[in-house]
N, C-alpha and C positions, 0 to 999 in steps of 0.2 A: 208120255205126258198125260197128264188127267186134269180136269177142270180146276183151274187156282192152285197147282201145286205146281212146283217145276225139282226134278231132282240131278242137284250134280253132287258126284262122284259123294262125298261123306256131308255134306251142308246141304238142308232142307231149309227152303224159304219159303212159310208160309204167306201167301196175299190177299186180303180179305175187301169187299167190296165196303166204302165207306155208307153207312147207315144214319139218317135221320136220327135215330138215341146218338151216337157217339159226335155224332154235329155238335147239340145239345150241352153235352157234359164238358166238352172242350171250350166252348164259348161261354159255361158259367164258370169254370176254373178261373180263364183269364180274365173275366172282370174280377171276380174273386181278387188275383194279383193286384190290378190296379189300384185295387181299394185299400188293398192293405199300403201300398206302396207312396198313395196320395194321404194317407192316416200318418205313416213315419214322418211323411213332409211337413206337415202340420203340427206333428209335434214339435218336431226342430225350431219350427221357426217362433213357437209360441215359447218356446225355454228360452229362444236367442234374444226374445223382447220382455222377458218378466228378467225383475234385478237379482243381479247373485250376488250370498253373503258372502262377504270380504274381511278375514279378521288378519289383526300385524301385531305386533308385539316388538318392543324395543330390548335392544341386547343390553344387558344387565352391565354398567359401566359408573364409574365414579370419578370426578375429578382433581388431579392430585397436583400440587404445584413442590417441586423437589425444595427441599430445605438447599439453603444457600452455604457452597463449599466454599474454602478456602481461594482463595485469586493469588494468583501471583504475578510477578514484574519480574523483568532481569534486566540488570544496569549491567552493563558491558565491559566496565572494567580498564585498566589500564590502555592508554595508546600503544604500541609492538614498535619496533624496526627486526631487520633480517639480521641480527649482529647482535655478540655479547660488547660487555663493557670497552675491550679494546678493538672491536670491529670484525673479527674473525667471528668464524663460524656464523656465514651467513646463510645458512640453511637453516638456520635456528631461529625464531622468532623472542624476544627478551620484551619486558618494562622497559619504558624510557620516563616515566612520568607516574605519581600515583595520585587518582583521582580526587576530587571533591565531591559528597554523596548527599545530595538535597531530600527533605521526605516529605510530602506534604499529606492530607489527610484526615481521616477520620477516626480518632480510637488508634490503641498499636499496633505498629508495625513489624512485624521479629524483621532481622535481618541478619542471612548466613551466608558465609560466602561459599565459592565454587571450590572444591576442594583436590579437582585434576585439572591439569594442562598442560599441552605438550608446549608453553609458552614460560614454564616456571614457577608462572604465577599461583599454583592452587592453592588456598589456606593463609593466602598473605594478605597485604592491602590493596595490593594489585589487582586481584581476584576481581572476577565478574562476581556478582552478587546477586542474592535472589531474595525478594521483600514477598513476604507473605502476610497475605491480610484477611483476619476471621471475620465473615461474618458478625450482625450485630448481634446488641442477645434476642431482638426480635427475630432472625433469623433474614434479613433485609442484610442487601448488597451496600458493602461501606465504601466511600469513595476514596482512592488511595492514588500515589502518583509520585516518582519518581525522576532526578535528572544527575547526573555525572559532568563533571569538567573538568578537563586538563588543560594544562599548559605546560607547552616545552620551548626551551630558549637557549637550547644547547646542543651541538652534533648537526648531521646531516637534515635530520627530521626536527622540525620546527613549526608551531602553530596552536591555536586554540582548537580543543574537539570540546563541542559537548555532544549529550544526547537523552532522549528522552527516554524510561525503563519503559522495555516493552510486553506486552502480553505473549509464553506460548504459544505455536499455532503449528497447523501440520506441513505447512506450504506457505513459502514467504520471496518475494520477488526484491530484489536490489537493484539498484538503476545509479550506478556510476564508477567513477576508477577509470583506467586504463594500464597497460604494460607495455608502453614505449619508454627509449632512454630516457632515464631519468623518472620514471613512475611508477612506483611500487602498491598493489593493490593485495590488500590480505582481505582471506573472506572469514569472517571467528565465526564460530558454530556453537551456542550454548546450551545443551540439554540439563534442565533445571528439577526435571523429573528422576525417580525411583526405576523407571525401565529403561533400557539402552535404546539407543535410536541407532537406526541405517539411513543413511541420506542418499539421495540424487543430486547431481546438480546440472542442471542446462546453463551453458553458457552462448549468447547471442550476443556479435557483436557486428561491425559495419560490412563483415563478406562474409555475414551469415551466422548460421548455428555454427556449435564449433562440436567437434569430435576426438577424443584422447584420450588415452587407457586411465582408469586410474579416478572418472566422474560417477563413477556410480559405485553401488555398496558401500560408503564409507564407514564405519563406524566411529557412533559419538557415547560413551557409554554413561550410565547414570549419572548425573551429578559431574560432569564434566564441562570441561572447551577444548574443543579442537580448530587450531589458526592454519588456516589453508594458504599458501600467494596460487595467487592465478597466473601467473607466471608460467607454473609447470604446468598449465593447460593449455595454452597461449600465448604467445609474445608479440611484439609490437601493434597492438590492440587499440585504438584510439578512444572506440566507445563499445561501453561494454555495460550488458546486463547480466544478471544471474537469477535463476530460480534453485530455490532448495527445496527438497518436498521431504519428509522423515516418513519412516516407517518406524511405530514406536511410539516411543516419548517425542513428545511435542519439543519443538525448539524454537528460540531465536538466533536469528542471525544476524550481523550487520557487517559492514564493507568499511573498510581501513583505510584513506588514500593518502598518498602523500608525492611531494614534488619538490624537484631536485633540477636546478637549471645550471650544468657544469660543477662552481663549488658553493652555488648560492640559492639558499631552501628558499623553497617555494609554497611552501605551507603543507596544511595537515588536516583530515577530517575524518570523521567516522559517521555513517549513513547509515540509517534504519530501513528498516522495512518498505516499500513503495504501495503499497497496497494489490490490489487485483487490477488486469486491465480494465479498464472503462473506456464511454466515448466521451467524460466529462471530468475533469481534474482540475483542483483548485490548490495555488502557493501560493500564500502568503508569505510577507516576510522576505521578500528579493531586496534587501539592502544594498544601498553603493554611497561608499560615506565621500569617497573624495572623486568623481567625474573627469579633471581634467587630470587627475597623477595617474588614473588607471590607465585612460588614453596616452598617456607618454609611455606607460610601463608596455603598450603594445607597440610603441613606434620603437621597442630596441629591436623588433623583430625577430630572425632566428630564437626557436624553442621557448618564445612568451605566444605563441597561435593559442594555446588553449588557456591563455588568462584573461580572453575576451569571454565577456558575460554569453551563456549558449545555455540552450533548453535539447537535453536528451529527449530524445523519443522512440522507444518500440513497439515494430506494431510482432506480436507474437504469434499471430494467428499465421491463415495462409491465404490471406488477402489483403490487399496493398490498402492503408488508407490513407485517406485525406483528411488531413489536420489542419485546425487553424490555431494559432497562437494571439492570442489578444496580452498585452501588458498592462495594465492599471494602475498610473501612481496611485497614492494615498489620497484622498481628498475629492479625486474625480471622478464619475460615474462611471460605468461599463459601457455607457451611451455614448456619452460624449468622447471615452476612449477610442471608440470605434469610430467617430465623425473625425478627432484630428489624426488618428492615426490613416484614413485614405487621402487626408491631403499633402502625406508625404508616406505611404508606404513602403514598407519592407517586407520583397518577395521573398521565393525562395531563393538562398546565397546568402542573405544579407545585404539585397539592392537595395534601393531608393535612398532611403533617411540616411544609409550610411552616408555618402558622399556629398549630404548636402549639406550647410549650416548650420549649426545645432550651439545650444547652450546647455555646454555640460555642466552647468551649477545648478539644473534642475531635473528634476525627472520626467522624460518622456512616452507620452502612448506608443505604443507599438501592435503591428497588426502582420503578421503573416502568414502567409498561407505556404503549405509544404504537400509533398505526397510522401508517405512512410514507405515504404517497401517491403513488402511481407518477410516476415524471418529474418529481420533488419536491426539493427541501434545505426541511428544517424546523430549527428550534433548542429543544430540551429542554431547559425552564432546571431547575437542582438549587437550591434555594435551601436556605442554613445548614447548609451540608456539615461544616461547624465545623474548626477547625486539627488538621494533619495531613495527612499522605500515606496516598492510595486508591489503588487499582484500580479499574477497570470494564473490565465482560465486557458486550458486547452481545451478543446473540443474537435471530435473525429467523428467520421461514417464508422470506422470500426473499433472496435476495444485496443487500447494502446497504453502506454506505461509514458510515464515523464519525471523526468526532475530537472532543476534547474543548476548551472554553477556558476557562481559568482563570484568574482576576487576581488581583494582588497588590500590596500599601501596605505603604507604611513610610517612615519619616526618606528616602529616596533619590528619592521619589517613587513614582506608579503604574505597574504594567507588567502586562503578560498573555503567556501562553504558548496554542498553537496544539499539541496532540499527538496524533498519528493514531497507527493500530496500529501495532503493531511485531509484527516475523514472530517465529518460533520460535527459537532458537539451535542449532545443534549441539554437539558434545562437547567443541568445545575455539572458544575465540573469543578474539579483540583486541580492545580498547577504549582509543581514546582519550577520554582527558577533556577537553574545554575546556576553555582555559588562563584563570586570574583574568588580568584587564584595568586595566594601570595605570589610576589613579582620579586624574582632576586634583584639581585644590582644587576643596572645596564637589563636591555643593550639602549644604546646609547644615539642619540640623535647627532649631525654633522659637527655641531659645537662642542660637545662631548657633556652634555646635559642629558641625566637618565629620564625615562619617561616612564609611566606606569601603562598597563598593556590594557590591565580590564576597566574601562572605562565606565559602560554603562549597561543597559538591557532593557529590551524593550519589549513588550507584547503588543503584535500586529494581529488584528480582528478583523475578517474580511465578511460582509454579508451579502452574499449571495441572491437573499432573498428580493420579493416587490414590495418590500414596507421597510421601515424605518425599525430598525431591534432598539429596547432601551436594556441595557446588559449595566449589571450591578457588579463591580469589581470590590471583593475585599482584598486585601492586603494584608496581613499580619493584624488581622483585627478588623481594622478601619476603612471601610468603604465607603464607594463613590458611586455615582452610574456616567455613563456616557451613551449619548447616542453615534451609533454606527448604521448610518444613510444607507436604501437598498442602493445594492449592483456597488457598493464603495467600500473602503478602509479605511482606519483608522492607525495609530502607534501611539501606546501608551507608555510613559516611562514607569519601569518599576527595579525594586532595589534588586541587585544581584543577589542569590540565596535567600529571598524570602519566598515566603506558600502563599498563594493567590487562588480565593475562589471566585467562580464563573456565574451569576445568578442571569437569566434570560437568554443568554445565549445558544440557545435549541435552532438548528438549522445553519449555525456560524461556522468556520473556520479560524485557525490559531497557530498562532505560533512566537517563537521567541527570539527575539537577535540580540546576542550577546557581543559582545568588544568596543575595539576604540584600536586607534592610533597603528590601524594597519591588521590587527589582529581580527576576525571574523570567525563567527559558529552561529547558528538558526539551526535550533530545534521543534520539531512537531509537539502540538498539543494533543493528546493522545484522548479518545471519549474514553468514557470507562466503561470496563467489559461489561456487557448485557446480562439485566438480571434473569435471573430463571422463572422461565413461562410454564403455566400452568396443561398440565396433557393429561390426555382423557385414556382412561385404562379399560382396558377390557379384559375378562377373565378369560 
């Protein structure tokens, strides 16, 4: 070992005594650092407080509003039974009746009919029909509108149908029928389109969705009808909804019912569209021309249960809702409905008002409240609504489906009507009416005096709103206005098969009740399909 050096084996560590210079030079390096370090800081913070240039530019875009295409309607076509002319072959769907075809509107209309059907009907009178309406030459959506009526007075199947043309769509829900003895429910499928469609169908009815081979992939091919019975999906079925969805061409559908009480018809209807669930739906149009003969037509009992007036309701989702049903005649508020109706309520069953007093020569409020059952169709029966035209407003916690059916007696026979909600109207609307339907001879009242069937027709205007609507009705030219009081209805008579336009009626409901003397049909006033909104393009 020698002075400051130490030696092991191949590493030499030199150690040097620290000196006054190296003191020195190590304590200016490190202010050195600091300074540099305290200089970075100051910069930062003086950049983080002076403004920084900000530049944007907008993406290059122009605003296009599509030229207005072609619309179309499809009027549904003959009434069916499962039978040819001698009764056989009831697997087969036939005409029993060919339509009357109303057109109302703006400018021409073409009109071609459906030229398949596994129902016979393609290319004849029979045929579903489809109205096409061009744009104007402004290129502005023209307002067009559409209705069908039958009447049959002969065979098993008997009654008035009408119905309103409806608009294409991709998914369309039906809310009524049943497939117990005696009920026969067809579902028509009309693709009015150039590409074939494949359909779904969900069937929900009182124990539940339903499940069976044969509801999905259907095919409906271009420019067809295909007549479904629900039968061979389900049988003894009380109440019963359906959804259709297409993949494809867009379709209409609507529901076919009829009723057969041993060897005495029970009537006839064909139902449209029901719209989307909501928690808020509004019918107009609940007609009951004779109160005390309907009340007798349910005291025969046995298999007259479902000729009592009842409001369908499903709720589709997978939570139960709570529904309330309010009734409205004509004439009375939604306020004061609700004030006489808790001084004698009708719960769920059909308690209270049933059993108590009642004057069925007028029309009574009605108020009740129900729970839906998730994944459900139940049937609310109204009993002794009494004569007259109502409204009903449903309203639910969840989204739910409704319609209502009503029956009706007289010298003509029995008949019942099927009416789902109907949408809002906008500012200005067309309406056809259902045209009255030659009436053969008979049938015949107890003295053997004939009667005629289609008596009258009326439009029910219900307004919803908190103000007073003044609505401008023309008629075949000649127009009037009438005020329709908020939260109230009104019923206008008007001629059977004339065109009726709508002025102020934005935010209203509508509808139509046609018959007399037993015979009953209420169809939807339909808004016109939505003009084309203007979209912003980007390259």
């Amino acid at each position: 070992t020698t002075d400051g050096v130490t030696n092991e084996d191949d590493a030499v560590i030199v150690k040097r005594r620290p000196t006054l210079r190296g003191a020195l030079v190590v304590g200016a390096r490190t202010t050195s650092g600091l300074i540099g370090v305290a200089a970075a800081v100051a910069v930062v913070i003086v950049a983080a407080t002076l403004p920084i240039p900000s530049w944007s530019t907008t993406a290059p875009s122009m605003v296009v509003t599509p030229e207005a295409a072609t619309s179309r309607l499809v009027c549904t076509g003959a009434p069916l039974r499962l039978a040819d002319d001698t009764g056989a072959d009831a697997s087969t769907a036939s005409a029993i009746a060919t339509p009357r075809t109303v057109i109302a509107g703006d400018g021409a209309v073409s009109v071609q009919p459906i030229e398949q059907s596994n129902a016979g009907t393609g290319g004849t009178d029979d045929a579903p029909i489809v109205l096409s309406i061009d744009p104007g030459a402004d290129g502005g959506l023209r307002l067009a509108a559409g209705a069908q009526s039958s009447l049959v007075t002969s065979g098993n199947v008997q009654g008035l149908a009408t119905q309103t043309c409806a608009a294409p769509s991709g998914r369309q829900w039906l809310v009524a029928g049943a497939t117990t003895t005696g009920r026969t429910s067809l579902l028509t499928v009309v693709n009015p389109t150039n590409v074939p469609a494949v359909i779904d169908l969900e069937i929900v009815t009182e124990s539940g969705p339903v499940s069976a081979p044969g509801m999905a992939g259907i095919d409906v091919p271009a420019g067809s009808q295909r007549v479904i019975p629900l039968a061979g999906f389900v049988l003894e079925a009380t109440s019963i909804a359906v959804r259709v969805t297409s993949t494809g061409g867009n379709i209409v559908a609507s529901l076919q019912s009829s009723v057969i009480r041993t060897l005495e018809p029970g009537g006839l209807d064909v139902s449209m569209p029901a719209g989307e669930p909501s928690t808020t739906l509004m019918i107009p149009g609940v007609a009951i021309d004779d109160g005390p003969a309907l009340a007798a037509l349910l005291d025969r009992g046995t298999g007259f249960e479902d000729a009592i007036t009842s409001i369908r309701l499903v709720a589709p989702g997978e939570v139960q809702a709570q529904a309330q049903i309010l009734i409205v005649p004509d004439g009375m508020t939604a306020a004061d409905a609700v004030e006489q109706a808790r001084q004698a309520p009708v719960t769920e069953g059909g308690e209270g008002a049933a059993s108590a007093e009642v004057d069925l020569t007028v029309a009574a409020p009605r108020l009740i409240e129900v729970d839906v059952p998730a994944g459900r169709a139940i049937d609310v029966p109204v009993p002794n609504m009494g004569t007259g035209t109502s409204s009903i407003i449903v309203t639910s916690t969840e989204p739910v489906l409704a319609a209502a059916r009503v029956t009706s007696i007289g010298p003509a026979g029995t008949d019942f009507a099927w009416l789902p909600p109907v949408s809002t109207l906008g500012p200005e609307s067309v309406v056809a009416v259902p045209g009255g339907v030659a009436v053969p001879p008979g049938p015949a009242v107890p003295n053997g005096v004939a009667v005629p069937i289609i008596a009258d027709a009326r439009l029910s205007i219900m307004n919803p709103l908190d103000s007073d609507a003044e609505v401008t009705i023309e008629i075949d030219g000649e127009s009037s206005t009438v005020s329709v009081p908020a939260s109230s209805a009104i019923s206008v008579p008007v001629e059977a098969g004339s065109t009726v336009r709508l002025l102020g009626a934005a935010g209203l409901v509508a509808s139509i009740v046609t018959g007399g003397n037993g015979m009953l049909s209420v169809s939807g006033v339909m808004p016109p399909p939505a003009a084309s909104r203007p979209v912003t393009v980007y390259p």
